[in-house]
Structure formats: C-alpha cells, structure tokens
N, C-alpha and C positions, 0 to 999 in steps of 0.2 A: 675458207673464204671463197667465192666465187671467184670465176675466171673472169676478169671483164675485158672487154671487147675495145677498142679505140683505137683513132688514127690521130697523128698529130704530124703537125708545118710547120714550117718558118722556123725564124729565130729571131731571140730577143727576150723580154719578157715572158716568163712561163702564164698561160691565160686557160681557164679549164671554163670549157660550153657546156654546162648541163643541159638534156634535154628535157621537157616532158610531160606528159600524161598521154603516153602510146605513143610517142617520139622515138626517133631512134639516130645515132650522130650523124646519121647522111642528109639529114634537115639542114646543117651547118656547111657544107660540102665548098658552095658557091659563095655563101655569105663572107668566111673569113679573108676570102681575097686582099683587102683592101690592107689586113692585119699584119701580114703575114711578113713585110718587110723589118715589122718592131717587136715581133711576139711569136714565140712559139707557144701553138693554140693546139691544143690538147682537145681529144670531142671523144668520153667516152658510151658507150650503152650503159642506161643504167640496170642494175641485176634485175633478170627475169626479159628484159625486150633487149631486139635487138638480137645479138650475136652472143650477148652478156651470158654468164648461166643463170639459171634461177637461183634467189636466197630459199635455204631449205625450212620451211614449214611458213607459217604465218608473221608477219615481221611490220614493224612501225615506221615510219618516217625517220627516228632517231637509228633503230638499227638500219637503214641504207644507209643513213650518212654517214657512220662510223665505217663500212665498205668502202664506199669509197674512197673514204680520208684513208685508209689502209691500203688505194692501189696509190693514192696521193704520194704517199710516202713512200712505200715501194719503187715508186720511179723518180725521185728526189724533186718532187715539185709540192712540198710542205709549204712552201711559202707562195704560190702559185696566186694570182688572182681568181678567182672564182663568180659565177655569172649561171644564174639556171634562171631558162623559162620556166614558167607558170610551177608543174610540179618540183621542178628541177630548183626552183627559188626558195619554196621548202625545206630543201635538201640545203641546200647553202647554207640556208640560217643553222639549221640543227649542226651543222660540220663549224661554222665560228664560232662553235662553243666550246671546241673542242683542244684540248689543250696542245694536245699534240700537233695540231696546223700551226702556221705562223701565217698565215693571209695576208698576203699586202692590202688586196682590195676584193669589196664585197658588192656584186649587183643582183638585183630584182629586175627578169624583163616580163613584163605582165604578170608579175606573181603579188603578194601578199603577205606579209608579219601576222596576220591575223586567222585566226582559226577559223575552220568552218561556224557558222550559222548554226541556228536549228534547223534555216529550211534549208538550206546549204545540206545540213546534215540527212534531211528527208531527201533531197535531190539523188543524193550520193546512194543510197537504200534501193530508190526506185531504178538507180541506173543497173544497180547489182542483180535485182530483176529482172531488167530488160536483159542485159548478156548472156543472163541464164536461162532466157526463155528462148532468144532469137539469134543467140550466137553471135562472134566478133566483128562477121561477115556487115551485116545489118548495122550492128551499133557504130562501128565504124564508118560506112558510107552516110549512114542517116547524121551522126552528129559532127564529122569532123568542120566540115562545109560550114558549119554552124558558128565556128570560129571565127572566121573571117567578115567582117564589114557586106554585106549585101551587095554592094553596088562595087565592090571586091573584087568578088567571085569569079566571074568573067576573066577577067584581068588577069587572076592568079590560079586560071583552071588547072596549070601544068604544073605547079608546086600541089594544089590540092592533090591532083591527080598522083603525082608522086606520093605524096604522104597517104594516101589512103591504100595505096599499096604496100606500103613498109607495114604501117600497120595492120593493116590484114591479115597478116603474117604470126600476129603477134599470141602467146596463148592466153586462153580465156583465163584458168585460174592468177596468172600473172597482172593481169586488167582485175578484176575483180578484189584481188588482194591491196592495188595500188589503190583502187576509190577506198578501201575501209582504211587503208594506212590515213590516207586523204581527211577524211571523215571525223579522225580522232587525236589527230596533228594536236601538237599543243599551239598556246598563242605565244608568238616569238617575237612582238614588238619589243619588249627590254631587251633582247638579245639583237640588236637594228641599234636599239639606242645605244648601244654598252659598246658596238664594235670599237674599236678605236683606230682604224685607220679609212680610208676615203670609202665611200657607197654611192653605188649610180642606180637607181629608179627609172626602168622607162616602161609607158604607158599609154594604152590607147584610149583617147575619146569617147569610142564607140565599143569598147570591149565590154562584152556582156560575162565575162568568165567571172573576172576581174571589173569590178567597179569603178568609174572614175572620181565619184566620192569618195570611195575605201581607199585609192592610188593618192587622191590628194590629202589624204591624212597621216602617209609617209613622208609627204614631202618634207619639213624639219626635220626627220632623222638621217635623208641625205646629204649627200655634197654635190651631187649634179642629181637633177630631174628634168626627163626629158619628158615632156608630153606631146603625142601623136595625135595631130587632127586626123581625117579621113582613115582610121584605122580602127579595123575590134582587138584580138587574142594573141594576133601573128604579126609583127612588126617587121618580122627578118623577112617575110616576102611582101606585106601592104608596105610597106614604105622602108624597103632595101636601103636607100641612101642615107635617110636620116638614119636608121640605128646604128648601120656599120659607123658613119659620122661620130652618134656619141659613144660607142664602145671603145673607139680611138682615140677619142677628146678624153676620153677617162684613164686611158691606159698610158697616155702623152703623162699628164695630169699627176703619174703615182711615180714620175724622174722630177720632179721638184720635191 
C-alpha cells in the first residue's frame, strides 16, 4: 500500500477533503478554519501527488479508492464523511461502494457521477500529449488558471499562484496516469442514487470542468445543492464563504 501523506485538525466529526486533479492537501490549509470547532478534517495527498508515494504500475480510479478506503481504516475513520473536488469526487463515489466504509455523508464539490464524454474522452488523449511533449512545467501554468471564472483571476492571483506551485512539483507519469484513470472512470450515478445516507452537491455557474447542466442533473440524488453564481472549477477560493457555509450546513445537518 502506499505511504500517504496527510494533516488533520480539530475535533468532532471525522470529515476527510479529497483533493483533485494535481491538487495537493495544502489547497485545504485555510479553507477548513470555519470547520474545525465540530469536525476533525482530515486532508490527505492522493497516491502519486503530493508527499503521497506513487501507486506502483498503472491503476483505475477504483484501485485509488480502495487506497485510500485502506489509510480510512487504518486510522479509524471508516465511518468518516467524505467530500472530494472534481477528481477527488470520483474517488468518493468509487469508495461508497465499498463495503468496508460505513460513510455517514457523501459530497461532490464540482465533480460528477458521470463518466467521461467521447470528447471529454478525446480531451483527456490530447492533454496526455501535451504533457508529454511540453512537460508539467507548461501544462500546469497554461491550464490551471483555466479553472477559475475569468473575472476571477485577479482576485484569486495568490491561491492560483500557490497552487501552480504545488503542482509544478508534481511527476509527469503521475499526471498522465491520473487523466487515463479519468478517461475510463466508470458511470457512478446509481452509486449517488443507492447511497443511503445524506449527499451535498456543490457547483459553479460558470465552471467549464464541470457543466452546470451535467450539476443540475444531480440535483434529486442530493439532500443539499448548493449552487455558485460568480464562480467556474474552485469554489474554496471564488467564493470561500458560501462553500465553507454549506460544508458546515451539511456536516451540522448529519447530528439529526
């Protein structure tokens, strides 16, 4: 099993931040403040970024998630809420399937129950391309920016900035393995519908990763849906207040 990398605060509810696609848990760092009076939040790297070690050879979406459902357990937080960005909500889904978790609660923060596209699927090809031709250096400055709402950017130079240094860091095979894991994900809406305890949805407007068509087609499989005007990809730095807000409203929410 990989060594994996994490820090964890507070006390109260055990609450685990997935991060990802070239995320790494210092993205979480400032965010969980608000949490940390009712929840011990758990932030770790996922295998391969990060501090994490690599998973050894070529691996699926379903194999990370059993990884980490395996440090889950390891550090007795089997029954732990669970919450992954974008890649990181992937990963979620494939882990509430798992028999061995007991999940109180289940969130999507700009992620998807739904597979990739075909051109979704050619996207992902070409990105595998570009990495390999131009290095992490490149693909990283060129698309992370990308993420964020335009009229953003500005605003949230200092998170970009940070995050394009974490990942920078990060290795090429490790990037390149994550888009094909990406790529060939299966479709995990009956596993959304099946959960059986509470799901938080939250979503931007303006996010191009993430559809806000494709977000509003989760909405009946949740129990909260938060949607984000003024925001694309990154809700924890476009609009800090509202998501810490409904991560709290959700994790209040799983004491009734």
């Amino acid at each position: 099993m990989p060594e994996i990398s994490y820090w964890k605060k507070g006390k109260g509810q055990p609450l685990v931040l997935l991060p990802g696609f070239c995320e790494t848990k210092e993205m979480w760092t400032d965010f969980v403040e608000p949490l940390l009076t009712s929840c011990e939040v758990w932030c770790p790297d996922l295998p391969g970024f990060g501090s994490s070690d690599a998973y050894n050879g070529d691996f699926t979406i379903s194999d990370i998630g059993k990884e980490l459902a395996q440090w889950m357990l390891t550090n007795n937080i089997g029954h732990a809420s669970l919450i992954g960005h974008s890649l990181g909500g992937y990963l979620a889904l494939e882990m509430a399937q798992l028999p061995n978790l007991t999940l109180s609660g289940l969130g999507l923060f700009h992620s998807t129950a739904y597979p990739d596209s075909e051109e979704k699927k050619d996207s992902r090809e070409k990105t595998v391309e570009f990495v390999n031709k131009h290095g992490v250096n490149k693909f990283i400055s060129s698309s992370l920016p990308l993420l964020f709402k335009r009229e953003n950017r500005d605003r949230c130079k200092g998170a970009i900035d940070q995050l394009i240094a974490h990942a920078s860091q990060l290795p090429r095979d490790s990037i390149i393995n994550y888009l094909k894991a990406m790529r060939d994900r299966d479709d995990n809406r009956e596993t959304l519908a099946a959960f059986p305890n509470p799901k938080l949805m939250i979503c931007g407007v303006e996010d191009t990763a993430v559809t806000l068509a494709d977000s509003l087609n989760h909405k009946k499989l949740v129990d909260q849906f938060c949607q984000l005007s003024d925001c694309g990809h990154m809700g924890m730095f476009e609009q800090k207040e509202k998501t810490q807000a409904a991560i709290c409203d959700f994790m209040e929410s799983l004491k009734s």
